[in-house]
PDB file of N, CA, C and O in Angstrom, chain B, residues numbered from 101:
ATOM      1  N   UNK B 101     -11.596  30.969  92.340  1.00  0.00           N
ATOM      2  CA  UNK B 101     -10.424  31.221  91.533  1.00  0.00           C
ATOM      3  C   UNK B 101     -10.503  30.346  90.291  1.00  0.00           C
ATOM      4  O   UNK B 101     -10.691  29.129  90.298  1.00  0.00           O
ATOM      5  N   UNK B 102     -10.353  31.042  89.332  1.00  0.00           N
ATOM      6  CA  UNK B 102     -10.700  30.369  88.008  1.00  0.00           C
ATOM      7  C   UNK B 102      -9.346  29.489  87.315  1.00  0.00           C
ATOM      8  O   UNK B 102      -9.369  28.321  86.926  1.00  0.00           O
ATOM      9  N   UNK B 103      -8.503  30.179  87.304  1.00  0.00           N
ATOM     10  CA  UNK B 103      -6.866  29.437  87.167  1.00  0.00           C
ATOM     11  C   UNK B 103      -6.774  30.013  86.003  1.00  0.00           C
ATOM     12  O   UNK B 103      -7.556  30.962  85.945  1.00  0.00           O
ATOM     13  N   UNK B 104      -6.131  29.856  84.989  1.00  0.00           N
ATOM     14  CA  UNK B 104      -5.796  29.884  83.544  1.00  0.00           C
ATOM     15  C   UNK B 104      -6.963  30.344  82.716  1.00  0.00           C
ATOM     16  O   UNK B 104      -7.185  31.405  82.132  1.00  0.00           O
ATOM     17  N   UNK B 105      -7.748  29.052  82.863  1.00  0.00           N
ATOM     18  CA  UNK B 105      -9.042  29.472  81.811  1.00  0.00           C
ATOM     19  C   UNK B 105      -9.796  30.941  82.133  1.00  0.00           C
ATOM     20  O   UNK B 105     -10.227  31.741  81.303  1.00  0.00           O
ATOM     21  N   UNK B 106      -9.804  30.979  82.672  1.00  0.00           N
ATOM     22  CA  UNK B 106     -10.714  32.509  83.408  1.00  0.00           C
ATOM     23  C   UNK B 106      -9.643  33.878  83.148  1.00  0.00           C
ATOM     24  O   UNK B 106     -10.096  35.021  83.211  1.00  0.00           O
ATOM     25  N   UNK B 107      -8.407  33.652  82.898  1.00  0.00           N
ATOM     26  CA  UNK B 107      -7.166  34.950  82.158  1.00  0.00           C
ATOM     27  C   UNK B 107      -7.116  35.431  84.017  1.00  0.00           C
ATOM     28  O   UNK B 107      -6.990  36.631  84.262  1.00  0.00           O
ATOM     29  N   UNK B 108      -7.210  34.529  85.085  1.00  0.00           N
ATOM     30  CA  UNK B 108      -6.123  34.529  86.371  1.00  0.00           C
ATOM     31  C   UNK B 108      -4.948  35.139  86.010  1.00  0.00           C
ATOM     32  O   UNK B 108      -4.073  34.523  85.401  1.00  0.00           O
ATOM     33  N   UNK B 109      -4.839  36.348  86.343  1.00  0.00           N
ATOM     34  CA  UNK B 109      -3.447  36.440  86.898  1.00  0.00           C
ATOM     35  C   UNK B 109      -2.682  37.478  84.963  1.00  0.00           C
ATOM     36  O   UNK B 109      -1.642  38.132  84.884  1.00  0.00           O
ATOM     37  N   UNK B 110      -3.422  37.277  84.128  1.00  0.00           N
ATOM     38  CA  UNK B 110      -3.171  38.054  82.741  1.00  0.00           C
ATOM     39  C   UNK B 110      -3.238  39.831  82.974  1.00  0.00           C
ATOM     40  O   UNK B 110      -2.636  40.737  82.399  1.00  0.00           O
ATOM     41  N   UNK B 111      -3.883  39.835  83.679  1.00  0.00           N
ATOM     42  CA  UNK B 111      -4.350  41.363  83.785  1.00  0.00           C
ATOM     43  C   UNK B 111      -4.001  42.397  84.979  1.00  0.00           C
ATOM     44  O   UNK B 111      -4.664  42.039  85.953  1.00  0.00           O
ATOM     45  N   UNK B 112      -3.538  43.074  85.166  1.00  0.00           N
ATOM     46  CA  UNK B 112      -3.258  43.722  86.849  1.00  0.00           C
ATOM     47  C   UNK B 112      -4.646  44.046  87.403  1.00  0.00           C
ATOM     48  O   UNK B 112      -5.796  43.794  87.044  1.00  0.00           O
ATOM     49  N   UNK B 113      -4.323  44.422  87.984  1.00  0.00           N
ATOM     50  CA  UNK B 113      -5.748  44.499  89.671  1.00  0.00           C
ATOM     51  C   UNK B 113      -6.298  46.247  88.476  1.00  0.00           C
ATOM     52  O   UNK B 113      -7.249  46.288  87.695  1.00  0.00           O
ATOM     53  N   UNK B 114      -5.622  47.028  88.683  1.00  0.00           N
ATOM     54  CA  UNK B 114      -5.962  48.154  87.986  1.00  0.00           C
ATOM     55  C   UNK B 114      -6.722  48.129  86.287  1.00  0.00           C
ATOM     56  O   UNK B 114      -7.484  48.961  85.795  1.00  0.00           O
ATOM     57  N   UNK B 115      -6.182  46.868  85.689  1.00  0.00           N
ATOM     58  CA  UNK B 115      -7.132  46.651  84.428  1.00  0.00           C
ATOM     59  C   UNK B 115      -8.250  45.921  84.722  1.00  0.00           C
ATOM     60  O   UNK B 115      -9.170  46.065  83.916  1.00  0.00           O
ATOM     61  N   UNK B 116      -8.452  45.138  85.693  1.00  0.00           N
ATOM     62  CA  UNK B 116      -9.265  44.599  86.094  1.00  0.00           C
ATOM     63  C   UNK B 116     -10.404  45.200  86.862  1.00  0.00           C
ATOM     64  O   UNK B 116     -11.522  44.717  87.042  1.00  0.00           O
ATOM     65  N   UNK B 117      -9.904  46.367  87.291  1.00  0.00           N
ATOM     66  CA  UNK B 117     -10.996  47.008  87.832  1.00  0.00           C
ATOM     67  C   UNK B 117     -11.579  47.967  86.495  1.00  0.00           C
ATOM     68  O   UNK B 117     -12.739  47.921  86.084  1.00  0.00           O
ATOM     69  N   UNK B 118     -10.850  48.548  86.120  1.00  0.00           N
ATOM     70  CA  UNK B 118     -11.134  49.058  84.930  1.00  0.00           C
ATOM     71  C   UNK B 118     -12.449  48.473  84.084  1.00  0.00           C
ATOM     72  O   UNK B 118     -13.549  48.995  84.270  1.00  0.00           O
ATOM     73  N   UNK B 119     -12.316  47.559  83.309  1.00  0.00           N
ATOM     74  CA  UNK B 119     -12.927  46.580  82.829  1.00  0.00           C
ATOM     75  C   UNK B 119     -13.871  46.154  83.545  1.00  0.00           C
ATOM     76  O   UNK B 119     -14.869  45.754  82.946  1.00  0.00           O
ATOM     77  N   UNK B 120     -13.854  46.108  84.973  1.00  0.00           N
ATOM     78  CA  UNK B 120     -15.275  45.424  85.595  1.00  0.00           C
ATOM     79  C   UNK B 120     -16.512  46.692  85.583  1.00  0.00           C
ATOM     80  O   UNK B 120     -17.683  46.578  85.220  1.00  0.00           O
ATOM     81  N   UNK B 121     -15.602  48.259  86.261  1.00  0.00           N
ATOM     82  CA  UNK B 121     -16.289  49.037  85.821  1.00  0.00           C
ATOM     83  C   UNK B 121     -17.316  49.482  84.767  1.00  0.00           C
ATOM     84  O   UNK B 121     -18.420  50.007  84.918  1.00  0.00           O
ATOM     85  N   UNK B 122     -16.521  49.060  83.446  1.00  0.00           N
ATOM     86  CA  UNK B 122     -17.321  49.341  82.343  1.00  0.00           C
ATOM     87  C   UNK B 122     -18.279  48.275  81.913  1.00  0.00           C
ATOM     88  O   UNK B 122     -18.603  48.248  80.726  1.00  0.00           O
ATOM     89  N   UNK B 123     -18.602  47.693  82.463  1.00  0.00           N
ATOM     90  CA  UNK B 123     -19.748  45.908  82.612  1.00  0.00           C
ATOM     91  C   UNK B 123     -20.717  46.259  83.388  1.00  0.00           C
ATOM     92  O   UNK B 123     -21.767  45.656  83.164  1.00  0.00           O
ATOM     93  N   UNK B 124     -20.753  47.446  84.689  1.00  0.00           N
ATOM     94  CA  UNK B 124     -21.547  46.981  85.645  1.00  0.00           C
ATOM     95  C   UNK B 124     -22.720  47.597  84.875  1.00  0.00           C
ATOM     96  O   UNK B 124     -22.605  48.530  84.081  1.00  0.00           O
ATOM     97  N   UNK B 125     -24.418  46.669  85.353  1.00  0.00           N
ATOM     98  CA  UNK B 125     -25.569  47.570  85.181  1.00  0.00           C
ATOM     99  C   UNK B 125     -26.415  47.230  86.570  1.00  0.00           C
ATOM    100  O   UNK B 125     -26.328  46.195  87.231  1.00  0.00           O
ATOM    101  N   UNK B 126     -27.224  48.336  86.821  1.00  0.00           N
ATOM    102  CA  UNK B 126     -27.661  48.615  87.908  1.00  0.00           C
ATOM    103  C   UNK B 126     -29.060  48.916  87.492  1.00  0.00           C
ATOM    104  O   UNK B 126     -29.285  50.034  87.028  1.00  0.00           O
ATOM    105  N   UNK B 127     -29.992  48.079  87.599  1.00  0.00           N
ATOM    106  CA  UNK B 127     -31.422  47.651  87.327  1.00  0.00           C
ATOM    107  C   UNK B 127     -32.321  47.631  88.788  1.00  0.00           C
ATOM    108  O   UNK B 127     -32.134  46.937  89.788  1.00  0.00           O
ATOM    109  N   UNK B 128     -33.400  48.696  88.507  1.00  0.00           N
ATOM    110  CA  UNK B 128     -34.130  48.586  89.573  1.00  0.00           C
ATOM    111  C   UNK B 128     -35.635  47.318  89.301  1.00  0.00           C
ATOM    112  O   UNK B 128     -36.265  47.077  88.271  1.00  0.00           O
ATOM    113  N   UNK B 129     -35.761  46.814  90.538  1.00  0.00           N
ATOM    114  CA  UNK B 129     -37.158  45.767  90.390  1.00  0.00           C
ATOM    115  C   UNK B 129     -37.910  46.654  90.911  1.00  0.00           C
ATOM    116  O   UNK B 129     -37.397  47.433  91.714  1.00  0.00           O
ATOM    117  N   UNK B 130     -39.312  46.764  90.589  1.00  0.00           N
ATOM    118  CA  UNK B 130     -40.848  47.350  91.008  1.00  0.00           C
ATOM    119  C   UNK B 130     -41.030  46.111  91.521  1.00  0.00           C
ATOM    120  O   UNK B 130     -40.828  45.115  90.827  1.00  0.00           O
ATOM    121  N   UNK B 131     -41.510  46.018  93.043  1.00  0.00           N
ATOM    122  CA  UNK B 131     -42.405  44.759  93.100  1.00  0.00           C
ATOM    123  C   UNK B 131     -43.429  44.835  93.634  1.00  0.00           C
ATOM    124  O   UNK B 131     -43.753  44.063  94.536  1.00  0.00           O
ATOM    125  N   UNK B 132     -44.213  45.839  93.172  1.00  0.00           N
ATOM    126  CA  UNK B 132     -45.469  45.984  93.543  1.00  0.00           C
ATOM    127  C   UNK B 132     -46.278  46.897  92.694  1.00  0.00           C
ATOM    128  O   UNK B 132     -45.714  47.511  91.788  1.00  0.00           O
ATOM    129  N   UNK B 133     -48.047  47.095  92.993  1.00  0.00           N
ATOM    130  CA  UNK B 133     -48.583  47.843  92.051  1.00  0.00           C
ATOM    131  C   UNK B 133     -48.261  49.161  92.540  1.00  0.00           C
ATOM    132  O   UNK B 133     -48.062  50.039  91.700  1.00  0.00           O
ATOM    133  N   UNK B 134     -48.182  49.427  93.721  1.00  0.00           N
ATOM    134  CA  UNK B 134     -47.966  50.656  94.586  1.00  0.00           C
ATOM    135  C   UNK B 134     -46.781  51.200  93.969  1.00  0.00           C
ATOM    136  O   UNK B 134     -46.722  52.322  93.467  1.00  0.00           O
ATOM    137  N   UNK B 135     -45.806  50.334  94.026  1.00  0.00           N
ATOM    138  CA  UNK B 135     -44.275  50.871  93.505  1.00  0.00           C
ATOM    139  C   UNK B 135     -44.128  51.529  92.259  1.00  0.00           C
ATOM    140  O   UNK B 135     -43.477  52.550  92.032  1.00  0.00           O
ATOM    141  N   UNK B 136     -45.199  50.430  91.007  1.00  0.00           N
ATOM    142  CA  UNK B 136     -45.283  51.208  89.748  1.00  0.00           C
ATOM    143  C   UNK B 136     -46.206  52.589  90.016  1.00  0.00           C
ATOM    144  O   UNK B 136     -45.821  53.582  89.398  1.00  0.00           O
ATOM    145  N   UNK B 137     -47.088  52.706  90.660  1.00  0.00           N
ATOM    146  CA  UNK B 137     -47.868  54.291  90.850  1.00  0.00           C
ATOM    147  C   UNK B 137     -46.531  55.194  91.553  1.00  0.00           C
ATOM    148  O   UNK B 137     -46.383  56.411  91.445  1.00  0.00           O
ATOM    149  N   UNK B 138     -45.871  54.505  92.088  1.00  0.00           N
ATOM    150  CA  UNK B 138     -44.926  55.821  92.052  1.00  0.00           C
ATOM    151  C   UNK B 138     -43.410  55.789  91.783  1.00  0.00           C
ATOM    152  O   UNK B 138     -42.587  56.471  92.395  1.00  0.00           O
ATOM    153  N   UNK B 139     -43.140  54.917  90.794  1.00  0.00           N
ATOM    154  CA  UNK B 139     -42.123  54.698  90.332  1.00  0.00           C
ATOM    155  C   UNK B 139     -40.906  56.168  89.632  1.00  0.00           C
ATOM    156  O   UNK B 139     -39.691  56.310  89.498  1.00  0.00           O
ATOM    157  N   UNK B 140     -42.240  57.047  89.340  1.00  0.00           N
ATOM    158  CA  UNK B 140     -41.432  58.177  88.989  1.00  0.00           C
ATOM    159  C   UNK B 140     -41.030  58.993  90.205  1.00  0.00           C
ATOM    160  O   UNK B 140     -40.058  59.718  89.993  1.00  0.00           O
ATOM    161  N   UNK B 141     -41.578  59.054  91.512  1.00  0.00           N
ATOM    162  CA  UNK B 141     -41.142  59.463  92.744  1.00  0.00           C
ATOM    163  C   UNK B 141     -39.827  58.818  93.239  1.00  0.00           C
ATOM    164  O   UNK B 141     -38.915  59.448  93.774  1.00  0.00           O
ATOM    165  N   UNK B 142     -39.834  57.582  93.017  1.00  0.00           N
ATOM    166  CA  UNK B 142     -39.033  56.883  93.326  1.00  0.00           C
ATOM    167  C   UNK B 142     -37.722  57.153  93.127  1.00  0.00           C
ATOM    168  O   UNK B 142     -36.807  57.346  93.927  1.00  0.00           O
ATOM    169  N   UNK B 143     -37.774  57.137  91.620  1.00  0.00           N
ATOM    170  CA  UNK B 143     -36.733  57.292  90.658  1.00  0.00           C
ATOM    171  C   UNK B 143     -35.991  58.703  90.832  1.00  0.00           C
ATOM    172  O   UNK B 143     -34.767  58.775  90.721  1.00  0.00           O
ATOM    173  N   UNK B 144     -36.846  59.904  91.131  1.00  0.00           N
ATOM    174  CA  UNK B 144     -36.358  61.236  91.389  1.00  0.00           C
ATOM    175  C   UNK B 144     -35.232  61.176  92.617  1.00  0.00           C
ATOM    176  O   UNK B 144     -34.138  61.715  92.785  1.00  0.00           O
ATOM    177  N   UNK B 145     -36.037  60.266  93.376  1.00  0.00           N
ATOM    178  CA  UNK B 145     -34.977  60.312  95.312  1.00  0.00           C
ATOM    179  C   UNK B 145     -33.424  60.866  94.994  1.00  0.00           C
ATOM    180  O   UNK B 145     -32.782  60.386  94.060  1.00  0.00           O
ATOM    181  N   UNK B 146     -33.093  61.509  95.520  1.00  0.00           N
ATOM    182  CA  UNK B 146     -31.720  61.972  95.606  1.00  0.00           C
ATOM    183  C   UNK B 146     -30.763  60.150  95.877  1.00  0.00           C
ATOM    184  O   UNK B 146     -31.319  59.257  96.517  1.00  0.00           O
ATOM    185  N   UNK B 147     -29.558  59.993  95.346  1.00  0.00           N
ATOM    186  CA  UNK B 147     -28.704  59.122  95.544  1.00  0.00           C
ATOM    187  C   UNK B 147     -29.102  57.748  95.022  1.00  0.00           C
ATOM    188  O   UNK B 147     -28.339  56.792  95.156  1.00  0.00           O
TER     189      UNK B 147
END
């Protein structure tokens, strides 16, 4: 809990989700050579 400095308690739960929404990024790691040879398989997978 951040208190004051961090804008605690400024914002409702609903702007706050709002706003976190539009921040998130979702980055995949390769960690392997195998993974980059099929990184475009990968990437296709449903979900």
């Amino acid at each position: 809990n951040t208190g004051r400095p961090g804008s605690f308690g400024k914002h409702s739960l609903a702007q706050y989700v709002e706003a976190a929404n539009q921040q998130i990024m979702v980055v995949a790691m390769i960690e392997s050579a195998e993974g980059v040879r099929r990184a475009a398989e990968i990437a296709s997978a449903p979900g």
